[in-house]
ZANUFI-490740 format. One record per residue (C-alpha): z, x, y; residue in three letters. Coordinates in steps of 0.2 Angstrom, whole numbers, padded with zeros to 4 digits, always signed. Each point is the difference from the previous one (the first is absolute). Example, Ala and Ser with C-alpha at 12.3 -4.5 7.8 and 13.67 -1.06 7.14 Angstrom:
+0039+0062-0022ALA/-0003+0006+0017SER/
//
This chain:
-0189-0157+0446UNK/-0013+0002+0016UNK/-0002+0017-0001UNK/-0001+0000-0020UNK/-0016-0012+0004UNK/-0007+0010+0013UNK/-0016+0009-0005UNK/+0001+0012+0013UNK/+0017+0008-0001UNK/-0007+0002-0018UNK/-0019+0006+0000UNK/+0006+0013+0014UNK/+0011+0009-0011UNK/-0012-0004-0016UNK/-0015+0010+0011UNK/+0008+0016+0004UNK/+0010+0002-0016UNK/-0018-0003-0007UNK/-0009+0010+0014UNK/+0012+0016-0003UNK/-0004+0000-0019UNK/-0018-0001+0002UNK/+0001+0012+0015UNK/+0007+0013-0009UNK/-0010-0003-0013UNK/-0016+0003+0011UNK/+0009+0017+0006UNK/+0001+0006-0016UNK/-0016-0004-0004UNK/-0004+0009+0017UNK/+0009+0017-0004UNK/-0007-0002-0019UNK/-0016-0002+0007UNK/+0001+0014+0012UNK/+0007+0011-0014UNK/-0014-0005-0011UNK/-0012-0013+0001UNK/-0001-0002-0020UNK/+0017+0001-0002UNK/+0000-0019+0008UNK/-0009-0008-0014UNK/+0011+0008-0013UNK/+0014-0007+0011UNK/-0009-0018+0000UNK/-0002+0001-0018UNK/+0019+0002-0003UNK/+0005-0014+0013UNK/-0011-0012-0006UNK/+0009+0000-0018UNK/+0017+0000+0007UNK/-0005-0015+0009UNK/-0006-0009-0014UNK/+0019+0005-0007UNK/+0008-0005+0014UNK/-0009-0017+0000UNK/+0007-0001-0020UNK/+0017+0001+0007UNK/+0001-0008+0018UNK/-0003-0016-0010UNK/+0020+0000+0000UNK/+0003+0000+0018UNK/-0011-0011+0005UNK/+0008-0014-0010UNK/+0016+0007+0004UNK/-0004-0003+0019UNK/-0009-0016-0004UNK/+0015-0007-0008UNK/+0014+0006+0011UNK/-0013-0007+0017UNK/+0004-0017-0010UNK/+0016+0001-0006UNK/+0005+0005+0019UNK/-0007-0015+0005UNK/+0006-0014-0010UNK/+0017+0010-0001UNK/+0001+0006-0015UNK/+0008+0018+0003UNK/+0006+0003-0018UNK/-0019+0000-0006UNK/-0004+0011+0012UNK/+0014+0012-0006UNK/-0005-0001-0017UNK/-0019+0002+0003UNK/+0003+0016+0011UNK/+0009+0008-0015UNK/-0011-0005-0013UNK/-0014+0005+0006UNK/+0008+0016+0006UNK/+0002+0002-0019UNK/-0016-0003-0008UNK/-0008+0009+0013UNK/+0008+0017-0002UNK/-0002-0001-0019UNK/-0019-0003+0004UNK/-0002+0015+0012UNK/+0008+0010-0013UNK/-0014-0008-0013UNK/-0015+0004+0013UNK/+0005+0017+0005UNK/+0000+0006-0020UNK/-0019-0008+0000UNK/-0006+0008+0013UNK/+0009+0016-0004UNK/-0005-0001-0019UNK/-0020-0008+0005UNK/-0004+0007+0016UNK/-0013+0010-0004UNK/-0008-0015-0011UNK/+0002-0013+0015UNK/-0011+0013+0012UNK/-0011+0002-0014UNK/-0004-0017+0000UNK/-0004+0002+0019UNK/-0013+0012-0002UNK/+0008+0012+0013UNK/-0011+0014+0002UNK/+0006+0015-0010UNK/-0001+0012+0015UNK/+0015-0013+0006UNK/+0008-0006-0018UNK/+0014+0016+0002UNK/+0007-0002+0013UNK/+0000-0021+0000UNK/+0010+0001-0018UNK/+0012+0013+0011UNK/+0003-0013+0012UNK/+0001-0016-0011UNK/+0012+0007-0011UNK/+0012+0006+0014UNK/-0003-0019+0006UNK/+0004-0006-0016UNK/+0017+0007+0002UNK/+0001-0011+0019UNK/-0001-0016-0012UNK/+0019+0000-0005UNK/+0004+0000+0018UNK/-0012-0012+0006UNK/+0003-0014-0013UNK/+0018+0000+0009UNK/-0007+0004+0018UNK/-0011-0015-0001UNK/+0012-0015-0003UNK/+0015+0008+0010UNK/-0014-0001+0015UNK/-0006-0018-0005UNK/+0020-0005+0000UNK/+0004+0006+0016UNK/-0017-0007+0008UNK/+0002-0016-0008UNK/+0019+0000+0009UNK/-0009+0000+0016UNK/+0005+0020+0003UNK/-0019+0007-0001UNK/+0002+0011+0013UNK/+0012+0010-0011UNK/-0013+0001-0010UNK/-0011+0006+0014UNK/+0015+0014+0004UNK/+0001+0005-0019UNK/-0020+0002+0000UNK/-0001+0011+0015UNK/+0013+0011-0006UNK/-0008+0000-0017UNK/-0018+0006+0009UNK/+0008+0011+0010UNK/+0007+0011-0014UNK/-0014-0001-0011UNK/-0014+0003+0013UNK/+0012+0014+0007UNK/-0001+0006-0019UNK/-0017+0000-0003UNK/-0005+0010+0017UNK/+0012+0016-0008UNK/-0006-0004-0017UNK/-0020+0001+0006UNK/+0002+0014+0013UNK/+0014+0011-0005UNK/+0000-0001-0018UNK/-0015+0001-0018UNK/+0004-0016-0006UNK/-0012-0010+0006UNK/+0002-0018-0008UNK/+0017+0004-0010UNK/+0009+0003+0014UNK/-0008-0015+0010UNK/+0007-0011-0016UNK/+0016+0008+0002UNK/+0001-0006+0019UNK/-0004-0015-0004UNK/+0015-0002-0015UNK/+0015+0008+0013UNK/-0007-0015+0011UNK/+0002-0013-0010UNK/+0018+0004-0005UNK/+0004+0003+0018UNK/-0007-0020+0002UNK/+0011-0007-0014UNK/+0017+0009+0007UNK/-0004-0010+0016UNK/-0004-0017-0008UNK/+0017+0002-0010UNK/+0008+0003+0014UNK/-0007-0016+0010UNK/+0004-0008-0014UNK/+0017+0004+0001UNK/+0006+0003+0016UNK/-0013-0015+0011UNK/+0000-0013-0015UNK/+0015+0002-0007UNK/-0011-0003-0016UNK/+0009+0011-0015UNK/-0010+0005-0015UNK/+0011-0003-0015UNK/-0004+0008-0016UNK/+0008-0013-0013UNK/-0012-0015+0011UNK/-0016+0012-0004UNK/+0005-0004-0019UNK/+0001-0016+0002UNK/-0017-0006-0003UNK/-0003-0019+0002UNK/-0013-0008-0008UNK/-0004-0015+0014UNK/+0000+0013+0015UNK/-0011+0013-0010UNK/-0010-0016-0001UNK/-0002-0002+0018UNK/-0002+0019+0007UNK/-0014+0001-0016UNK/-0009-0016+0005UNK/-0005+0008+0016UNK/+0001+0016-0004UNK/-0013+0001-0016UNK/-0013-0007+0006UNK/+0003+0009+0018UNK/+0000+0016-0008UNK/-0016-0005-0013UNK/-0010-0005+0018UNK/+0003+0016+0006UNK/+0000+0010-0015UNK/-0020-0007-0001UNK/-0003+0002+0017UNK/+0004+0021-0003UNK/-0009-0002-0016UNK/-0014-0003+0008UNK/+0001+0012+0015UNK/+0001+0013-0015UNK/-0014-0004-0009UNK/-0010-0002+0018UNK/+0009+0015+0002UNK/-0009+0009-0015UNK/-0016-0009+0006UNK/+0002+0011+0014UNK/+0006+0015-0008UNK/-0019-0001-0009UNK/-0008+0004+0016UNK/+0008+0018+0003UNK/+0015+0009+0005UNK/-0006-0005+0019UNK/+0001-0018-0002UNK/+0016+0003-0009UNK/+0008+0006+0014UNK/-0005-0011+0013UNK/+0005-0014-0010UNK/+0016+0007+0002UNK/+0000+0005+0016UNK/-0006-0018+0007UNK/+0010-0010-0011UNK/+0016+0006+0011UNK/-0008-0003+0014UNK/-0006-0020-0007UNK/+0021-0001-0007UNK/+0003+0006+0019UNK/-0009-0016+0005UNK/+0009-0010-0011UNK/+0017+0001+0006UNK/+0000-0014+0016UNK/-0006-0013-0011UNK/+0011+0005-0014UNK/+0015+0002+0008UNK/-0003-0018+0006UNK/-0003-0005-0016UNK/+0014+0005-0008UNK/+0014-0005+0014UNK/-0011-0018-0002UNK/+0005+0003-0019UNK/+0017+0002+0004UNK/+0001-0015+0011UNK/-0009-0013-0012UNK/+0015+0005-0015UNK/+0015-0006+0012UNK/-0011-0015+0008UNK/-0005-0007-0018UNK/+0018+0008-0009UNK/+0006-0013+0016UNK/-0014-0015-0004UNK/-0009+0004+0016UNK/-0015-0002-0008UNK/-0010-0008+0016UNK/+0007+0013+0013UNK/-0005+0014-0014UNK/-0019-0008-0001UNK/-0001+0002+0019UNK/+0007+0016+0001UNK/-0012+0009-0013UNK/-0015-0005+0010UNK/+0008+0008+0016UNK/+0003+0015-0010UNK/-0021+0000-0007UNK/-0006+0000+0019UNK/+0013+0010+0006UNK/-0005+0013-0013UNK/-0018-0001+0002UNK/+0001+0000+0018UNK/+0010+0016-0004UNK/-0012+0008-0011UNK/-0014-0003+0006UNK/+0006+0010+0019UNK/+0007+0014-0011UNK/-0017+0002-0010UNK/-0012-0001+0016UNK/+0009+0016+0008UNK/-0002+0006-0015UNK/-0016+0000-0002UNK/-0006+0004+0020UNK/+0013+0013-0005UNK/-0008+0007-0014UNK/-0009+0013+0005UNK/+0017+0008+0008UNK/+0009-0003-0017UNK/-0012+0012-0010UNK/+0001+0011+0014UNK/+0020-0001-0002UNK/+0000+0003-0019UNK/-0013+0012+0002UNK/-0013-0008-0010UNK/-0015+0013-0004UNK/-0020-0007+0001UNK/-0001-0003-0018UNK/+0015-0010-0003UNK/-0003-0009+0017UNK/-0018-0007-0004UNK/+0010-0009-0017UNK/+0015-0008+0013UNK/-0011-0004+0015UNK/-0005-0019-0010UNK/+0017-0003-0006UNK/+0007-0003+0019UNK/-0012-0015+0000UNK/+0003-0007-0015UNK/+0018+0001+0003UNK/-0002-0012+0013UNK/-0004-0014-0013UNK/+0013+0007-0013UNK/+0015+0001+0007UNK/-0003-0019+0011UNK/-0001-0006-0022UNK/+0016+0011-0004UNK/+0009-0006+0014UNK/-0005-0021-0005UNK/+0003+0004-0016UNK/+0016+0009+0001UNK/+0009-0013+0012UNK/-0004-0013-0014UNK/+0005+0008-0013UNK/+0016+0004+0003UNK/+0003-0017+0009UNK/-0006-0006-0018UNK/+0014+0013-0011UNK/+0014-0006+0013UNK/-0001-0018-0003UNK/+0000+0004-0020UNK/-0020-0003-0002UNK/-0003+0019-0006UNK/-0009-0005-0017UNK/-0015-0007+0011UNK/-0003+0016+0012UNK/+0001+0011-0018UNK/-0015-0010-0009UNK/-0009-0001+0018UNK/+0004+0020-0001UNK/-0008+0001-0016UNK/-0016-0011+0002UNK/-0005+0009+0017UNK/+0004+0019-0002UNK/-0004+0001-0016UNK/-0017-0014-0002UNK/-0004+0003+0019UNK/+0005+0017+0009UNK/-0002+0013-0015UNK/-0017-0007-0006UNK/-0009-0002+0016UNK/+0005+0020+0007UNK/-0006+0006-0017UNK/-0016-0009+0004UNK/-0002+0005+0016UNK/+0008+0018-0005UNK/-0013+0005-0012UNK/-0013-0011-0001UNK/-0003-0005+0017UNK/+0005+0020+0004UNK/+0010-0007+0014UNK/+0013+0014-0005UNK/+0020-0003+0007UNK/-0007-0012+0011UNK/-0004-0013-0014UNK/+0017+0003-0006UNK/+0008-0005+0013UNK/-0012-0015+0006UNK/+0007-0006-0021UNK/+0018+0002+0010UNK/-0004-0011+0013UNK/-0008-0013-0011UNK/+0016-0003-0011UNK/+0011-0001+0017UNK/-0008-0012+0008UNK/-0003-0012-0015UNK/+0017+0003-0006UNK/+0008-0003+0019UNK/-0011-0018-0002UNK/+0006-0006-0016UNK/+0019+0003+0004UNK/-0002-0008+0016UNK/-0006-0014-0006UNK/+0016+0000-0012UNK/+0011+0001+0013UNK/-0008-0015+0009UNK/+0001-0011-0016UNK/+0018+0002+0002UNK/+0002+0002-0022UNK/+0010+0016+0005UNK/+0015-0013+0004UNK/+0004-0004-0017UNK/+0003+0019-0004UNK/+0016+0001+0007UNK/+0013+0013-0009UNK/+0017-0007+0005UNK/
//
């Protein structure tokens, strides 16, 4: 039970599975970029609304992995069963429902976006071919949240690498030796995702001994849907605002020109790059605080989720400071032309203030969502992104013709706000009386 409690042998794992996602990512953005500098914001464009999807669905898992954390602490292994079926279930039947949308409404979705016409081809190229890496991703994404949640992340580290590896591999033929340009980058990215989910089976299988029965998908049970739904609903409508917003920033941005656009793009991966020590803390904290409240631990889980916030911010705050005195050998890396690097240069400050309010925020919210308390971080969600973070970047966007920057000072507005008021949930302890078993 000590190692299932211990945040390192968790957040290791966590880190690099989420370091290898993102940096692949930034390689392809890299070899995109160096294939075609406006070929990286039609490629923003078409991850940003398969995000928003993925956030429709992902709701799922993370009440799947909130309600197995619990059920594995208070004992309770024949919930845990049938919550990993269930939701295995609905969440393939949803990726089906979200890959016909985008497939069907792509075109309308980028619309909405304002992507620059000279970039609207080849973005509804790659969305669509995204589209199809929806089916595999709605089952990808709780078979990873089951094994992690089983305290075998860095399976999900190994399944990730190998993932990357073939998709990255992929994209370098598909950009150097071949005319398809985004399509075949799309392609790379679907041959991954089914290489990941042959591996998670197998884990599954052979590691957990934890066999998918088809008649227990179909038995759908109304109290345990309950619970996986109470956490997740609220879970997926936090972050289904928070991409809602970043999209409509997103258009905000789109409004200043195709160069804007595509340093958006570029320095979003480098700010999700950022991200990952404080996340990755985050969510083995998450983890940890299911199995300590599932077991009535709720004094040891108090404690440990303020380690968890300094430990993260301590984190952060060393990765975003290299950074930043790094920045200049970043641009250089990426190979970052004048035009596009007089628009980044500010956003390296600013960072430094973002991503510390991220971080806070983060940590409390999903110390909030393990104990059962996920309605509170949704409305906080909704008050800030929406009343604080969107209005004040317009403002500064346009009429204050701050340009990106006041964007993304509204961004760190909402973050740091938000992290305050779930803190202070946290410390009024209210969260105790939202325990699912």
């Amino acid at each position: 039970m000590s190692r299932q409690l211990s945040l390192k042998a968790l957040a290791v794992p966590i880190f690099f599975e989420m370091f290898l996602r993102y940096f692949s990512l930034m390689i392809n953005t890299y070899m995109v970029s160096n294939h075609s500098r406006y070929l990286v914001g039609s490629m923003g464009a078409g991850n940003q609304v398969l995000d928003l999807f993925i956030t429709i669905f992902s709701f799922l898992s993370v009440g799947c992995s909130v309600v197995i954390a619990q059920a594995i602490g208070a004992r309770d292994f024949n919930l845990a069963n049938k919550a990993m079926h269930q939701s295995l279930l609905l969440n393939t039947l949803l990726g089906v429902i979200c890959a016909l949308v985008i497939i069907l409404f792509g075109d309308v979705l980028l619309s909405m976006l304002n992507v620059p016409k000279g970039q609207f081809e080849q973005a509804s190229i790659y969305l669509h071919m995204l589209g199809i890496c929806l089916f595999f991703d709605a089952i990808g994404i709780v078979l990873a949240a089951i094994v992690r949640v089983y305290n075998l992340a860095y399976f999900v580290t190994l399944t990730s690498l190998i993932m990357n590896f073939v998709s990255v591999g992929l994209n370098y033929y598909t950009l150097n030796y071949t005319d398809w340009e985004l399509w075949g980058v799309g392609l790379s990215t679907i041959i991954g995702r089914i290489c990941a989910i042959f591996i998670l089976i197998f884990v599954l299988y052979f590691r957990l001994k934890i066999k998918i029965v088809i008649k227990e998908l179909f038995n759908l049970q109304k109290d345990v849907l309950k619970k996986v739904l109470n956490i997740g609903s609220f879970s997926a409508g936090e972050n289904l605002i928070w991409i809602v917003q970043y999209m409509i920033a997103l258009s905000f941005v789109y409004t200043l020109g195709e160069e804007n656009a595509s340093v958006q793009t570029i320095y979003f991966q480098i700010s999700m790059f950022i991200m990952l020590t404080g996340q990755a803390i985050s969510l083995a904290n998450e983890i940890i605080i299911g199995k300590l409240v599932g077991a009535r631990f709720v004094n040891v889980a108090y404690k440990h989720t303020w380690v968890a916030l300094y430990l993260s911010l301590i984190a952060t705050l060393f990765v975003v400071l290299i950074v930043f005195f790094s920045k200049d050998f970043i641009m250089d890396r990426l190979g970052v032309e004048s035009i596009f690097r007089e628009i980044m240069l500010p956003l390296f400050g600013i960072s430094i203030i973002l991503e510390l309010g991220r971080t806070f925020n983060i940590v409390m919210v999903n110390s909030l969502r393990a104990s059962g308390d996920a309605k509170f971080p949704f409305i906080a969600g909704v008050v800030f992104m929406l009343g604080v973070s969107l209005p004040v970047g317009y403002v500064l966007c346009f009429y204050f013709g701050l340009g990106i920057i006041g964007v993304w000072i509204g961004f760190c507005a909402d973050e740091w706000l938000r992290g305050m008021c779930n803190a202070y949930r946290w410390k009024s302890r209210k969260w105790q009386n939202k325990v699912l078993v």
